[in-house]
C-alpha positions, 0 to 999 in steps of 0.5 A: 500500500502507498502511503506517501501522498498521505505524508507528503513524501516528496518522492511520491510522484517522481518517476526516478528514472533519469537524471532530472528526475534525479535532481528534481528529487534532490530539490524537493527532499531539500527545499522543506528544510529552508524554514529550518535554518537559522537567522545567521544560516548555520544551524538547522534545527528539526525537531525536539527529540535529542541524540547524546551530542549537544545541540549545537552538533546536531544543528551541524548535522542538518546544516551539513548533511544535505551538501553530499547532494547540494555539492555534486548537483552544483559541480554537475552544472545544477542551478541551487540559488541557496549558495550564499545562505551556505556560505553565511553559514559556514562563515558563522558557525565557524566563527567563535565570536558569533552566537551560532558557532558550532563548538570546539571539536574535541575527541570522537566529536559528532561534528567531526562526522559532519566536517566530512561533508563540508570538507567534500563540499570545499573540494568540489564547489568551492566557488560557492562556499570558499571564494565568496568568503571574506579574509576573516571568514576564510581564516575561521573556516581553515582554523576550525578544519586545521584543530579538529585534525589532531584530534581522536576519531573512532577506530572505524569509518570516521578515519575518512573524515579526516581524509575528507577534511583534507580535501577541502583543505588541500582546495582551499591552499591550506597548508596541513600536516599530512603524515597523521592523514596518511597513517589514517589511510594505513590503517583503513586499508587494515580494516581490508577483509579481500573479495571487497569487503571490510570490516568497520574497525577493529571488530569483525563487523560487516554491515552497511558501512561498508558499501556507504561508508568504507567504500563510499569514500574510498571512491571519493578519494579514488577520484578526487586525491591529487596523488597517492596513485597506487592507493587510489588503484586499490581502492577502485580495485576492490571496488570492483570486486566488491560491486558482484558481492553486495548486489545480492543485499538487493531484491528485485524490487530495489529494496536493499537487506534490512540489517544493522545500525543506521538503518535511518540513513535510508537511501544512503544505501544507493551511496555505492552505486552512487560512489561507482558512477562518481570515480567512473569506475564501471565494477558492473555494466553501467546499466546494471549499476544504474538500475540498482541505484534507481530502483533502490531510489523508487522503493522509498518513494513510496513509503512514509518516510517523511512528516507532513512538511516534506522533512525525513523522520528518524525512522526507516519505512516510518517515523519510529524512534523506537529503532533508533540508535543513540546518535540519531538526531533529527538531522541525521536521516539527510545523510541519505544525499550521499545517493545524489553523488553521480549528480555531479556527472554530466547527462552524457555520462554512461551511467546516465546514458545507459539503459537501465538493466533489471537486476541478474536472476540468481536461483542458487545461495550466494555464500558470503564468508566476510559477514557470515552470510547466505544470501537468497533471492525470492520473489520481491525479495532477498534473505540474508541467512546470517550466522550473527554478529555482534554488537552488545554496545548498540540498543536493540544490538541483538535484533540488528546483528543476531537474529537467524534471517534478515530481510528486505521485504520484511524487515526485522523487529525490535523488542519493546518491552523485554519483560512480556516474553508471551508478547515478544516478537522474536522475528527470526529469533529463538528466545528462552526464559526460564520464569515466563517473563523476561527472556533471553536470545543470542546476543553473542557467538563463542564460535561463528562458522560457514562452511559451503551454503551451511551456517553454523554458531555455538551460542550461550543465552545463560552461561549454562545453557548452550545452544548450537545452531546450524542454518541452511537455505531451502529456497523459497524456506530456510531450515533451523537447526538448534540443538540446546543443552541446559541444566534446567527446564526451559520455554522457548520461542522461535518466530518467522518473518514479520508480514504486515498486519491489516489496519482495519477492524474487520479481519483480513488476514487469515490465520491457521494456528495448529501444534507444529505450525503457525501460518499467517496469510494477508492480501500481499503476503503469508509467512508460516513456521514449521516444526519438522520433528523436533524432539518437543512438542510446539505449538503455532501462533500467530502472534500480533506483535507490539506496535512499531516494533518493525522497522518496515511495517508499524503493525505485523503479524509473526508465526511463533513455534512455542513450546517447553524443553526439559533439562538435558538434551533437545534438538528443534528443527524449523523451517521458515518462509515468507513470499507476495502473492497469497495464491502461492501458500497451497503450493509452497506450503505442502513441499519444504525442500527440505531433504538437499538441505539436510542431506548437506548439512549430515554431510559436513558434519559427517567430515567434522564431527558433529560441527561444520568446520572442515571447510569452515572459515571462521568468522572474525579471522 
């Protein structure tokens, strides 16, 4: 259903199919935060709502963001008649004397992220943010870039800032340092995993970032960096190798895989395709790169993403503070501009001049050892079988990086309130508890292993209890398989994918709640759950889940499998599935391809008894 024209989604009529309605797009998203600036230009304030930084950096934040797209549309020849607004702006928040000064940067500052953007804009427009500057106003803006320099950033991505930083400085003709930039550079190569991939820092995690940060702005330096030529080579080169590996994070439909942190960032997930099309760098046939970036651009357009206004709410398919992370503010959504970037190439550019290709069709898994992953594409979708990750540091860090099954169609839910276990959704989890309250779920592996199209991870929800875990696509169903070793009785629950549950009073979906079995169908989609001969009895609900838990969908329906296990040893073995098209249900639900499945898991663990392992790559290494 289409929700946008109700919420004023300025993507809602925009074919976004070529470039001008590309950067028609840019100037609608833009122009409903006009009224948000401040009187001096360099504050935009949207809301009440707070994240962990101060005010002043979050004002930052919707000053700067919107110049990843402002920028390259100026440097493409675009007309953006709001230039002086910008440069007063910068003049002020960078001047210590004015009342809207941003701060001083200080280590892992918020403001060093948004110095970023201003550093890209300095580099490629810099007709409308430096010249037009007086003398004072160009010393303020180079002594503030110059002391944020030495200072700490985040052992991760933000190590590109300072990269990014020096860009807008070196167009500027201000002298800097450059050794503490360079060993930044080292260090981000570090972070290099090979076939592509990074990790985002010193720890094994791999999720968006990679695409729309690490690579995103290697490219950026691929392009733009006057020198460094070999490592400007291997930037592009593992771009290359990157760009045949994370196509399999996008349906059919363009919508890209819900996981992670970050999801609020929306559309920044076109960024790579965007980063490709900016260095010229042709990784896939431009008319496939262009048809990811435009697809992915026409599924949000037709979802609520915006308030009334025209302004994106934090949120992802709607406002919903409920997922967000700690450093949300109301400005950080505008970090999705980073998908306006090949604005800055002319119309006869191949990737605009290509005709936009469909996605490849891929029937078999697609093994991705760095994250941990088996993708699969079904009809309007794409599922991630995922072996978890961690990130204990990060709210709702379990829901993001340890369920079992993430998805692009369906999103994931967080958990509302973690003492209603009978309440839980548990999406592509398995939860227990042992007082019918509170509950507990992977949070964290003792070992991570794929072997093949095979997941497997060892798992502690108490430090008594283990669970060992092994998952295996079956498409269009994937199969669980847990076996669970604990000192004392246990209830359990283990839920399918969330579907969207119909906001109406009368009953429209149709629900089959049976022992083994939970089924959910609705006018566009059913998700069912199997047991398929565990050593327990479970029974099947249909669960409503608490509103705005998922990211995608504010009301769902999740198919459960509940049931007791006693102490000692219990296998649970569990088949999932979720597909469009209600008339598919009769057919797919009588025949889970289940055998391949199984036959390939007895065979690895035949090799290496009991566990997968023999061929296994252990995640983290």
């Amino acid at each position: 259903m289409t929700y946008a024209a109700v919420h004023a989604n300025p993507l809602a009529d925009n074919p976004l199919r070529t470039r001008d309605d590309v950067e028609k797009a840019l100037l609608d998203l833009f122009a409903p935060l006009l009224p948000a600036f401040s009187e001096g230009g360099a504050r935009v304030s949207l809301s009440a709502t707070a994240a962990h930084f101060d005010q002043a950096a979050a004002d930052l934040e919707g000053f700067a963001r919107p110049l990843w797209g402002l920028a390259p549309y100026a440097a493409g020849g675009g007309e953006f008649p709001h230039w002086p607004l910008y440069a007063r702006g910068l003049a002020n928040g960078t001047d210590p004397e004015h009342p809207e000064y941003w701060g001083k940067v200080t280590d892992r500052d918020q403001r060093m992220v948004e110095l970023a953007a201003l550093g890209f804009a300095l580099r490629l427009v810099p007709q409308h943010l430096w010249e037009p500057l007086d003398e004072r106003a160009k010393k303020n803006v180079a002594t503030y870039l110059l002391e944020a320099r030495p200072h700490e950033f985040a052992d991760n991505n933000w190590k590109f800032f300072r990269v990014m930083i020096d860009l807008g400085l070196e167009q500027a003709g201000v002298a800097f340092d450059r050794t503490i930039t360079e060993q930044y550079l080292q260090e981000l190569e570090a972070f290099y995993l090979g076939d592509g991939w990074y990790r985002d820092g010193n720890v094994p995690r791999v999720d968006h970032y990679i695409p729309f940060a690490m690579h995103f702005y290697g490219l950026i330096y691929a392009a733009l960096a006057t020198s460094d030529e070999e490592r400007k080579r291997r930037f592009r080169g593992w771009a290359r190798l990157f760009a045949p590996n994370v196509r399999h994070w996008f349906a059919e439909d363009g919508g890209a895989l819900v996981y992670g942190r970050s999801m609020t960032y929306r559309f920044a997930c076109a960024g790579f395709w965007a980063a490709l099309a900016f260095a010229d760098e042709e990784a896939l046939p431009w008319g496939e790169v262009k048809g990811y970036y435009l697809r992915h651009l026409r599924w949000w357009a037709r979802l609520p993403i915006t308030d009334r206004s025209g302004v994106l709410t934090v949120g992802f398919g709607y406002a919903n503070l409920l997922m967000s992370e700690n450093y949300n503010s109301a400005g950080s959504p505008y970090w999705a501009f980073k998908a306006f970037l090949p604005l800055a190439l002319p119309a006869s550019h191949p990737f605009w001049t290509a005709e936009e290709a469909p996605a490849p069709v891929f029937a078999k898994p697609s093994s991705q050892p760095q994250p941990g992953m088996v993708m699969m594409h079904t009809p309007g979708n794409v599922i991630a079988l995922s072996a978890g990750q961690e990130n204990l540091q990060m709210r709702f860090g379990s829901e993001k990086y340890a369920k079992f099954a993430y998805s692009s169609r369906y999103a994931f839910s967080v958990e509302s309130d973690e003492r209603i276990f009978e309440g839980a959704a548990l999406d592509g989890m398995l939860a227990f508890s042992d007082d019918g309250r509170h509950f507990r779920v992977r949070e964290t592996n003792e070992d991570a292993r794929i072997a093949g199209n095979v997941l497997y991870a060892r798992w502690r929800p108490w430090s008594d209890v283990e669970v060992e875990t092994w998952l295996l696509p079956a498409s269009p169903w994937h199969v669980r398989v847990h076996r669970i070793r604990t000192p004392r009785p246990l209830s359990t629950a283990e839920g399918g994918f969330a579907i969207p549950r119909a906001d109406a009073y009368r009953k429209l979906e149709q629900v089959d709640e049976r022992n083994g079995t939970a089924l959910v169908i609705s006018a566009e989609d059913f998700s069912g759950i199997a047991d398929l001969g565990s050593s327990i009895e479970r029974r099947g609900i249909a669960l409503k889940a608490p509103p705005n838990t998922n990211l995608l969908y504010p009301k769902t329906f999740v198919p459960q499998l509940r049931g007791d296990i006693p102490s000692g040893e219990t296998v649970l073995l569990t088949a999932a599935v979720a597909l469009p098209g209600p008339a598919q249900v009769a057919d797919v639900w009588k025949d889970i391809p289940l055998a391949p499945a199984i036959d390939e898991l007895e065979a690895l663990m035949a090799r290496d008894g009991r566990r997968v392992g023999a061929l296994a790559w252990r995640m983290g290494s």
